[in-house]
Structures are given as structure tokens and as C-alpha cells.
FITI-399744 format. One record per residue (C-alpha): residue number from 1; residue in one letter; z, y, x. Coordinates in Angstrom, 1 decimal. Example, Ala and Ser with C-alpha at 12.3 -4.5 7.8 and 13.67 -1.06 7.14 Angstrom:
# residues 2
<pos: 1 code: a pz: 7.8 py: -4.5 px: 12.3>
<pos: 2 code: s pz: 7.1 py: -1.1 px: 13.7>
END
This chain:
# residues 134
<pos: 1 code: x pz: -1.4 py: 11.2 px: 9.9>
<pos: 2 code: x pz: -2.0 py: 13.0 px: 13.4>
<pos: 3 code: x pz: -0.8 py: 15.9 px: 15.2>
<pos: 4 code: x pz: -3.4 py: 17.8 px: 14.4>
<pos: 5 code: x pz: -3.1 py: 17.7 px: 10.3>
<pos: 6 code: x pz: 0.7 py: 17.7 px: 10.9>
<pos: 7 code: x pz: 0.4 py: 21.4 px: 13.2>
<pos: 8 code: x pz: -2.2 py: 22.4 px: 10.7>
<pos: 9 code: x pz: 0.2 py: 22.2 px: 8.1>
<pos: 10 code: x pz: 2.6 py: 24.0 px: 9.5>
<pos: 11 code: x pz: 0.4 py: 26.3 px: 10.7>
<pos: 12 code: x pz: -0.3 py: 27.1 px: 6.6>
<pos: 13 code: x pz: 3.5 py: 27.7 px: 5.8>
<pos: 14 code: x pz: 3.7 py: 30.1 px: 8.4>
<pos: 15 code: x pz: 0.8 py: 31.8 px: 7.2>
<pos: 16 code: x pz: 2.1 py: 31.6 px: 4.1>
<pos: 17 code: x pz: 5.5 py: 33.3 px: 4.9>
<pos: 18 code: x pz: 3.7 py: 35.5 px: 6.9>
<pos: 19 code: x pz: 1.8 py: 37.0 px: 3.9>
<pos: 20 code: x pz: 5.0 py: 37.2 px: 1.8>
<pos: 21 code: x pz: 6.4 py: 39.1 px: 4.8>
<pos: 22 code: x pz: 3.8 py: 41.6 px: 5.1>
<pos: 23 code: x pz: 3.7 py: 42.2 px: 1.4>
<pos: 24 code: x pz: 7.2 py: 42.6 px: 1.5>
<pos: 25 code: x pz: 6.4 py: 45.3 px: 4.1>
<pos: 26 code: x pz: 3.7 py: 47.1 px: 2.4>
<pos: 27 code: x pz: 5.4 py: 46.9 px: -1.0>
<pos: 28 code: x pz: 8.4 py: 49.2 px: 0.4>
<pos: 29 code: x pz: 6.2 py: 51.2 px: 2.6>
<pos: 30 code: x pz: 3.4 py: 51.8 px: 0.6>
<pos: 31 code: x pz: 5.3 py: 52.0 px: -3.0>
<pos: 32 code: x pz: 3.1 py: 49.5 px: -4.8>
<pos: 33 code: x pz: 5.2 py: 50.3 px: -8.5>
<pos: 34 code: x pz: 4.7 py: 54.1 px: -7.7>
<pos: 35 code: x pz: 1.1 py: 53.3 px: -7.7>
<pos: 36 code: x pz: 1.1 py: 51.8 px: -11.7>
<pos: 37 code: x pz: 2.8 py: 54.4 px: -13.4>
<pos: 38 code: x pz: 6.7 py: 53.3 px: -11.6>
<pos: 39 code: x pz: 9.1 py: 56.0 px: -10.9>
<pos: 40 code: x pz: 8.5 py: 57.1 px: -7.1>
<pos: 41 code: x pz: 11.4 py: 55.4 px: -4.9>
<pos: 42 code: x pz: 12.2 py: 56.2 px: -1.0>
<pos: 43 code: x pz: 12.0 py: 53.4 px: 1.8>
<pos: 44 code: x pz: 15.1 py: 51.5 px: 1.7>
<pos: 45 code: x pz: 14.5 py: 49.6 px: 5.2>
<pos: 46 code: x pz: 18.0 py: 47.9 px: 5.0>
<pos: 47 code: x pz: 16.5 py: 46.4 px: 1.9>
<pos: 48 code: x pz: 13.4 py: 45.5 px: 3.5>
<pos: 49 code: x pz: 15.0 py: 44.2 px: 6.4>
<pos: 50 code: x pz: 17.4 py: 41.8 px: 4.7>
<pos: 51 code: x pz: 14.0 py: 40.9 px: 2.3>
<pos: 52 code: x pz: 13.1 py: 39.9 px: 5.7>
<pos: 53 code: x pz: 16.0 py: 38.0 px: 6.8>
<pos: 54 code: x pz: 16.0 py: 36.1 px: 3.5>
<pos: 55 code: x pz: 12.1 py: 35.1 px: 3.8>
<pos: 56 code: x pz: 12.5 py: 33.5 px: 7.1>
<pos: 57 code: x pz: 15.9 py: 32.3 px: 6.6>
<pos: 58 code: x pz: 14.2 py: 30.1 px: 3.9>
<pos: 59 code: x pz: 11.2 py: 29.2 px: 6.5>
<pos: 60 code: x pz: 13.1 py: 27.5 px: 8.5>
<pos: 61 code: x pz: 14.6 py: 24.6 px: 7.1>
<pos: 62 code: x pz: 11.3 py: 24.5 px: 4.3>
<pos: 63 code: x pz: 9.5 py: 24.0 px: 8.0>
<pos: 64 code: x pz: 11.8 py: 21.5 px: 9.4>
<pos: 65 code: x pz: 11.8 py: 19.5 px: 6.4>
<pos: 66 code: x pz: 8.4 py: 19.5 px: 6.1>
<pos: 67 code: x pz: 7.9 py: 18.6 px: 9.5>
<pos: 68 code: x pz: 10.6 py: 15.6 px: 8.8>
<pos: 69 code: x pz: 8.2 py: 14.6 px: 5.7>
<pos: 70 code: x pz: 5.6 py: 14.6 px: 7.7>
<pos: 71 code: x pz: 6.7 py: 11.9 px: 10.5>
<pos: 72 code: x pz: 8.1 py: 9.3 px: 8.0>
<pos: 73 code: x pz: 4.6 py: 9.7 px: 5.7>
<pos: 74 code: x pz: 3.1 py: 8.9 px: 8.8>
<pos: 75 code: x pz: 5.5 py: 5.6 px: 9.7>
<pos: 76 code: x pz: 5.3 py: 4.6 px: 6.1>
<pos: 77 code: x pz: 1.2 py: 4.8 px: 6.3>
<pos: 78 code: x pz: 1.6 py: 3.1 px: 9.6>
<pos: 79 code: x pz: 2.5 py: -0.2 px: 7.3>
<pos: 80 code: x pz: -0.8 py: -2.5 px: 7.2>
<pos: 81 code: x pz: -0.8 py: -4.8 px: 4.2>
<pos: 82 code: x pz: -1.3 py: -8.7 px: 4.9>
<pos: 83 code: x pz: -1.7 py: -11.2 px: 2.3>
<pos: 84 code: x pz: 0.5 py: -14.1 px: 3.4>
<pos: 85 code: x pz: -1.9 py: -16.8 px: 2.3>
<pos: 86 code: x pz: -5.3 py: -15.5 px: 4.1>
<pos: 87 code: x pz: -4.3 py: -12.8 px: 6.0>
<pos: 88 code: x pz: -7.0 py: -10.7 px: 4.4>
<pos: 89 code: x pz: -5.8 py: -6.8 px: 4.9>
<pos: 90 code: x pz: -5.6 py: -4.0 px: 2.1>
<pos: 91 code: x pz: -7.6 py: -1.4 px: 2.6>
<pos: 92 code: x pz: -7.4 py: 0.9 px: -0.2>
<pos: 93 code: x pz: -8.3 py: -1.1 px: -3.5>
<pos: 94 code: x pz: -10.0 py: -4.0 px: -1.3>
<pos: 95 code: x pz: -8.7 py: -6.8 px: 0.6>
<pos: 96 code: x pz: -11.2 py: -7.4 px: 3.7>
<pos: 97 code: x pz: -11.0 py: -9.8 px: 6.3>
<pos: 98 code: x pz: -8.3 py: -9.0 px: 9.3>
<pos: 99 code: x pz: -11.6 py: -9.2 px: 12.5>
<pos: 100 code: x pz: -13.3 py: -6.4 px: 9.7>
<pos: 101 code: x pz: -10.0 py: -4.5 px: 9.7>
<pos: 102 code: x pz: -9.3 py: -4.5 px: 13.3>
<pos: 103 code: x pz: -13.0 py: -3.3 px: 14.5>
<pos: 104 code: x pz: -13.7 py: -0.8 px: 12.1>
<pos: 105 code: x pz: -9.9 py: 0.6 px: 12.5>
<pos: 106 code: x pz: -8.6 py: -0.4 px: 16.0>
<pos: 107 code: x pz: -11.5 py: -1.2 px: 18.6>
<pos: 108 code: x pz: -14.8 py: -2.6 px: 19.2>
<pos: 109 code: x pz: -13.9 py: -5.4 px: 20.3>
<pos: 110 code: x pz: -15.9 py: -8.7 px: 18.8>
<pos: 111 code: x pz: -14.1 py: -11.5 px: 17.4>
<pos: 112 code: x pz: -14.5 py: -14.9 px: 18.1>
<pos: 113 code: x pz: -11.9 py: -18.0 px: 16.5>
<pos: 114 code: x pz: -10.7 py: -20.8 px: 18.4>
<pos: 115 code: x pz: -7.3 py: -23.0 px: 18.2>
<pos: 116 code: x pz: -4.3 py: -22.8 px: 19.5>
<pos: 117 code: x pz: -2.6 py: -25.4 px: 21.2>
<pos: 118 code: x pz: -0.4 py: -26.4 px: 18.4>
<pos: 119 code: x pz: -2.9 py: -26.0 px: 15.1>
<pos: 120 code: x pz: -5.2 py: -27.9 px: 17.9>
<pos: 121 code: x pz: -2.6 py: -30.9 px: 17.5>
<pos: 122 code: x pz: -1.2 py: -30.4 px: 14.3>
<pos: 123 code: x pz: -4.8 py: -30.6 px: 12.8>
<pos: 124 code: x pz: -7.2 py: -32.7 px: 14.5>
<pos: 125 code: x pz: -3.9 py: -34.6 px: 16.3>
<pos: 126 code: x pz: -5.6 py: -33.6 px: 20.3>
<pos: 127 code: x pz: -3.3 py: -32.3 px: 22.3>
<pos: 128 code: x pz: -5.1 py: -29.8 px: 24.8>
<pos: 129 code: x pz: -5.4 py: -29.5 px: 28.5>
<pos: 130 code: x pz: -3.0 py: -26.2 px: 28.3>
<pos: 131 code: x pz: -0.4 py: -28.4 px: 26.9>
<pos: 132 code: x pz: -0.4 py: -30.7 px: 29.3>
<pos: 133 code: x pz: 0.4 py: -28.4 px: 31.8>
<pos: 134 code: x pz: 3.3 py: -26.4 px: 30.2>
END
């Protein structure tokens, strides 16, 4: 999950609050009750005001906390699932091979397999030139 969807979201809460702001706002200056059938009632704008206060007073920590969710979905989707006997990755229902996982997620790179120094002895019992040098 990137910046961009994380400040987009945010961006749609304060829009959101924003619209219950203005309504707020145009509910106590335009009446709306009066307007079906409601007894006529004069602006009361320490009502609207504290309205006010109350809207954003709940923005911020609904904000904050959403901006906390966001980071830790982000670490937990930052998890890559390995199977410890082939090391085949999970990628959504399907377990595909980790060179497949790496180029189509990470980089273009291309793959190529060799052996390491120790599988090199372990398994075929030659011990490489690198070895002999360490």
C-alpha cells in the first residue's frame, strides 16, 4: 500500500467531514426543517459553531487512526509467503516459483542457478576454487 492510496484516503475523510461541515452550515443558515413544514427557528451560531467543534474534534483522531491502520496494513502486506520445503512464493491462491515472484514483482532481472560453495561440497563432495582461497 503506497503513499498515494494512503493520501487518497485521507483525502476522502476530509472530504467527508468537510460535507458534514457544510451541511451543518447550511442546515442552520438556510433552515432546512423550516423548509418541510418545521416551525421557523433563528440562527443559533454558538450552536453551529460547537456543531463545528464537535465534527472536527472527531476528525482528528478518526484521521490519525486511520493513518496508523494504514502503515501497519502496509508492513503486514509487506510479509511474502515462502513454503519451507521449495521455496515456491504465495501469491494470492497460487504458489509460483521464487525467480517468477521476484521478476514480475521486484525487477527485471533474469535468473540464472548455480551452487554455492558449500551445497557444491555437500552434494557432489568438490570443493570449489572460492573455497580454497577463503
Amino acid at each position: 500500500m503506497g503513499k498515494k492510496i494512503t493520501k487518497r484516503v485521507i483525502q476522502y475523510e476530509l472530504l467527508g467531514f468537510g460535507i458534514v461541515l457544510i451541511l451543518l452550515w447550511i442546515d442552520e443558515l438556510l433552515d432546512l426543517p423550516h423548509l418541510c413544514g418545521a416551525p421557523k427557528t433563528i440562527i443559533n451560531w454558538q450552536e453551529c459553531l460547537l456543531e463545528t467543534l464537535y465534527v472536527t474534534a472527531l476528525a482528528v483522531p478518526v484521521i490519525l487512526a486511520t493513518k496508523r491502520y494504514l502503515k501497519r496494513i502496509k508492513y503486514l502486506e509487506s510479509f511474502v509467503r515462502v513454503c519451507s520445503f521449495c521455496k515456491k512464493v504465495r501469491v494470492g491462491n497460487e504458489w509460483v516459483p521464487m525467480e517468477q515472484f521476484l521478476q514480475s514483482h521486484y525487477t527485471e532481472t533474469e535468473f540464472s542457478h548455480g551452487l554455492c560453495s558449500k551445497c557444491l561440497k555437500e552434494q557432489y563432495g568438490i570443493q570449489s576454487r572460492a573455497q580454497d582461497n577463503d
